[in-house]
C-alpha positions in Angstrom: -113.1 -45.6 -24.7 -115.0 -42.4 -25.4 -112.8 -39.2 -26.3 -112.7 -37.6 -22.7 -111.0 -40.7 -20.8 -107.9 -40.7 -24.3 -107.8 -37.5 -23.7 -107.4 -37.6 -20.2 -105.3 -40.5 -20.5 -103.1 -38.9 -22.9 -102.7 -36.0 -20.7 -101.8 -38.1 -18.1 -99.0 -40.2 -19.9 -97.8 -36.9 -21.0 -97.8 -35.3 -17.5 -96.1 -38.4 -15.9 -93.5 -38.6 -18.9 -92.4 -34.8 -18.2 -91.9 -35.0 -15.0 -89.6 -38.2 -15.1 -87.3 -36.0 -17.7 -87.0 -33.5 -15.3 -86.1 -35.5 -12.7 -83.7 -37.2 -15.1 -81.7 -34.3 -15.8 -78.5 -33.4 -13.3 -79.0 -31.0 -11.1 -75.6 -28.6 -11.5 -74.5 -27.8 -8.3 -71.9 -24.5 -8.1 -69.0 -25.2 -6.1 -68.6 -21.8 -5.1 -70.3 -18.2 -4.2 -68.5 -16.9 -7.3 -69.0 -20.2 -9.8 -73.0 -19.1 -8.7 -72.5 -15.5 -9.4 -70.8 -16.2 -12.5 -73.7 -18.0 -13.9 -76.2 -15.3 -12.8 -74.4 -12.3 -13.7 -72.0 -13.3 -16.9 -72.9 -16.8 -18.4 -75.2 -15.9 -20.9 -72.5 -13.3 -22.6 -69.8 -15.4 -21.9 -70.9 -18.8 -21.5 -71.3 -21.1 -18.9 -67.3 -22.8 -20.0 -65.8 -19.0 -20.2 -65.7 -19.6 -23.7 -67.6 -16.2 -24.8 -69.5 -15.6 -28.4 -67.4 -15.0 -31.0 -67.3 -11.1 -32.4 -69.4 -10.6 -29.4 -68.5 -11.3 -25.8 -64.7 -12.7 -25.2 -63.8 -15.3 -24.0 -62.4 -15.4 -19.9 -61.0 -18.5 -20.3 -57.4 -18.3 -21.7 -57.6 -14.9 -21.8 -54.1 -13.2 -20.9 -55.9 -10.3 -19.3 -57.9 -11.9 -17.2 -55.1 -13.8 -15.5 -52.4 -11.3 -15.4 -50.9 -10.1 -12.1 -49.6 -7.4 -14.1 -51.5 -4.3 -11.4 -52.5 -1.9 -14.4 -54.2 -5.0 -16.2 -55.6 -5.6 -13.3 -57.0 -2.2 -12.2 -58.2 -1.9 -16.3 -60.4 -5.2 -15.9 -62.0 -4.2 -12.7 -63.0 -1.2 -13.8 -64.2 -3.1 -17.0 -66.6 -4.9 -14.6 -67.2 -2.4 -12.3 -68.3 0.4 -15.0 -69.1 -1.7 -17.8 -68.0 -1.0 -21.2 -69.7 -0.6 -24.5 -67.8 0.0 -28.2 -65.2 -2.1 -29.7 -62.5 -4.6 -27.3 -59.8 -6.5 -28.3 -59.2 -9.7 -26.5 -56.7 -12.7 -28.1 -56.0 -10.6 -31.6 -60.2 -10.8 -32.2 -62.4 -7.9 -32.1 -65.7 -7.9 -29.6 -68.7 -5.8 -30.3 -70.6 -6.9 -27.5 -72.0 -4.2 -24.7 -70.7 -5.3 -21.1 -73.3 -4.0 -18.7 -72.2 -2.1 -15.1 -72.3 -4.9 -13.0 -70.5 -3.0 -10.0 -71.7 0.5 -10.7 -75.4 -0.1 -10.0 -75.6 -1.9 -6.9 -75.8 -5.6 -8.6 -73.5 -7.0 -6.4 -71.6 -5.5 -3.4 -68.0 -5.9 -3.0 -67.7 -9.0 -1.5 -69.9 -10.6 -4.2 -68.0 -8.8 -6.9 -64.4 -10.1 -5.4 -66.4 -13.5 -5.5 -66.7 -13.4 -9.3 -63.9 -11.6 -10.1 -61.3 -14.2 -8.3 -63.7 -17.2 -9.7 -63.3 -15.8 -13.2 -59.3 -14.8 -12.3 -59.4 -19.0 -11.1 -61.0 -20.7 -13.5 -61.1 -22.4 -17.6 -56.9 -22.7 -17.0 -56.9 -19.5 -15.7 -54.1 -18.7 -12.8 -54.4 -15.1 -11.5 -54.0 -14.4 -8.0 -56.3 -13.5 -6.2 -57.8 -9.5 -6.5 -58.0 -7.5 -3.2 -60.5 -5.3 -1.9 -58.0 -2.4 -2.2 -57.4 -2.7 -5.4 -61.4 -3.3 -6.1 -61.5 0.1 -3.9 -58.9 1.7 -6.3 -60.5 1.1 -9.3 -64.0 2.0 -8.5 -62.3 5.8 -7.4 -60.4 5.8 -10.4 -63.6 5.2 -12.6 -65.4 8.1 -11.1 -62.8 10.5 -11.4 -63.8 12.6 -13.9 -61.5 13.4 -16.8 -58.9 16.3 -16.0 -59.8 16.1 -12.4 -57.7 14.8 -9.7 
């Protein structure tokens, strides 16, 4: 066999053996609007399982402040995602360093979207926090434009 048909043949085999990989892998499906917003907006930083990098991104699973019904917690996270947040956060005792980027601020996602992931995030890794209302979504994005010593 000259050098052109191994070649040829080796690309071939090659070829063939990539594509039946691919095809062998799962295909994830997400089982909701907010599970697929999650993983294009937030899974990189904090990980597909909510676990977050540690000393950089927290973690959303288990994490008190993300399921707490308590309404200033509340209206503190949203504007957290809303206006993102940059400079040192304490989450579980542990310090994050990590730079959260305006997801709601910039026109990323509109409000429905951004209820989507906030209530899938508020639903899921154990997490139990009811569910966060457009009012409340409304009240925080005011509050984080008000400029300090105005009213």
């Amino acid at each position: 066999m000259n050098i052109r048909k191994k070649v040829k043949s080796i690309t071939s085999t090659a070829a063939v053996s990539s594509l039946a990989l691919l095809l062998s892998i799962p295909v994830v499906q997400a089982s909701s609007d907010g599970e697929t917003l999650y993983m294009q907006h937030c899974s990189v930083c904090h990980q597909p399982d909510g676990q977050g990098i540690p000393s950089l991104f927290p973690p959303l699973a288990a994490n008190l402040q993300m399921s707490s019904d308590d309404p200033e917690t509340i209206q503190e996270y949203l504007r957290l995602v809303i206006f993102g947040y940059h400079g040192g956060l304490i989450v579980n005792n542990q310090v994050y360093s990590g730079k959260m980027p305006p997801i709601g601020e910039v026109g990323r996602l509109n409000d429905s979207e951004l209820l989507e992931l906030i209530n899938y995030q508020r639903s899921s890794w154990g997490n139990n926090g009811r569910a966060v209302t457009f009012t409340e979504l409304a009240t925080a994005r005011e509050a984080g434009r008000l400029k300090p010593g105005s009213k």
